[in-house]
N, C-alpha and C positions, 0 to 999 in steps of 0.2 A: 457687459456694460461698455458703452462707445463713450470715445473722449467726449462727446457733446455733452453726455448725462450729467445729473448730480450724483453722486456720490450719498446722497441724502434725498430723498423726495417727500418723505413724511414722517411726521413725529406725534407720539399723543404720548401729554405728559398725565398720570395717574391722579385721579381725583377721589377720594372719599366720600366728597359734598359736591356733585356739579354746580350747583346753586354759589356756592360759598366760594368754589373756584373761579369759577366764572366772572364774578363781582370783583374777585383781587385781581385777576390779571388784566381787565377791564379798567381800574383803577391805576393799577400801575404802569400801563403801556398807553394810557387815554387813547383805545381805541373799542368796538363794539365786536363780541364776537357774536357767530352766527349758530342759533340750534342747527343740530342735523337732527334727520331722522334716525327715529330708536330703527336698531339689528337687534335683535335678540336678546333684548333689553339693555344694550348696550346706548348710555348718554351720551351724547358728545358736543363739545361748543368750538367751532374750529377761529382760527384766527384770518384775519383778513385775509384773502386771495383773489389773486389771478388766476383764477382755475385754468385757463386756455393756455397761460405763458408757457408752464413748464417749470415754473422757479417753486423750490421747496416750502412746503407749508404745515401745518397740522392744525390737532385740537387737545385740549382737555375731552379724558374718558375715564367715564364712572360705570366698573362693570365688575364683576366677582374674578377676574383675571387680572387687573391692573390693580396693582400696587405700590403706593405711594412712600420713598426709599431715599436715601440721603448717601447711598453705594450706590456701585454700578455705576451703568453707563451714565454720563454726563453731557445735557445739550446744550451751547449757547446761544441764548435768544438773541438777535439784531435788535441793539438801540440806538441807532446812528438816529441824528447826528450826535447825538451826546447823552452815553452812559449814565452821567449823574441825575438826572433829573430822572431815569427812571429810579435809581438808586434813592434818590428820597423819596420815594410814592412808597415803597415797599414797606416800612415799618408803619407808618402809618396807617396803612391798608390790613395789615394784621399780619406780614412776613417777619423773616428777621432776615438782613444782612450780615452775611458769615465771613467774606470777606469784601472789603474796599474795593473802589478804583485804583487798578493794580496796574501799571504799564506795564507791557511786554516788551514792546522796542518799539522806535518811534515811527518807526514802516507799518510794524501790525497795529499798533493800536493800545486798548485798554480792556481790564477783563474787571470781572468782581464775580460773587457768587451769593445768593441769595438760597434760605429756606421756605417754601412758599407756605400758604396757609393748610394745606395737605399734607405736607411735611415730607416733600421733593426736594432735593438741590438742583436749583437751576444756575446755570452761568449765563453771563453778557456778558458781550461783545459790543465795540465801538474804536471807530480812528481816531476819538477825541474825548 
């Protein structure tokens, strides 16, 4: 890996229901994700991208390998400009918020963590 890279280029968080995931994280980030084509049965709804940029991206994926887990690794999702406002779409949409907007330090920013409708722990991230 050269210093240009990410450290991270993709992610796919575990789905049970692509349908049912799909609709919450839709809901709670007001933005539109994208079908991909089936692999080998494998579902997937990726999130918005700049496929050319280079900057990291992923999807939701519903497959008899992915596994939906509230252990393990942990990814935080980008809610700039401001955490809260996805932080209230979440329960509403059918999540739970497991922990608040939480400050780190006033350089990094603010975290929280959420249990999605799949029953993942995802984290956010934000400067505000």
């Amino acid at each position: 890996m050269d210093n240009k890279s990410n450290a991270l280029n993709w992610f796919e968080v575990p789905a049970l229901d692509i349908a049912r995931a799909k609709v919450f994280y839709e809901a709670i980030f007001a933005v539109q994700l994208s079908d991909m084509p089936s692999m080998n049965g494998m579902k997937m709804a990726a999130f918005p991208a700049d496929w050319a940029s280079g900057k990291v991206s992923g999807a939701i994926a519903e497959t008899g390998m992915h596994k939906p887990s509230q252990d393990g690794v942990v990814i935080y999702l980008n809610t700039e400009p401001d955490i809260q406002s996805v932080i209230d779409r979440i329960e509403p949409s059918g999540g739970k918020v497991v922990m608040p907007k939480t400050q780190i330090s006033p350089e990094i920013g603010y975290m929280a963590f959420f249990i999605d409708t799949e029953g993942n722990k995802i984290g956010l991230h934000s400067s505000k």
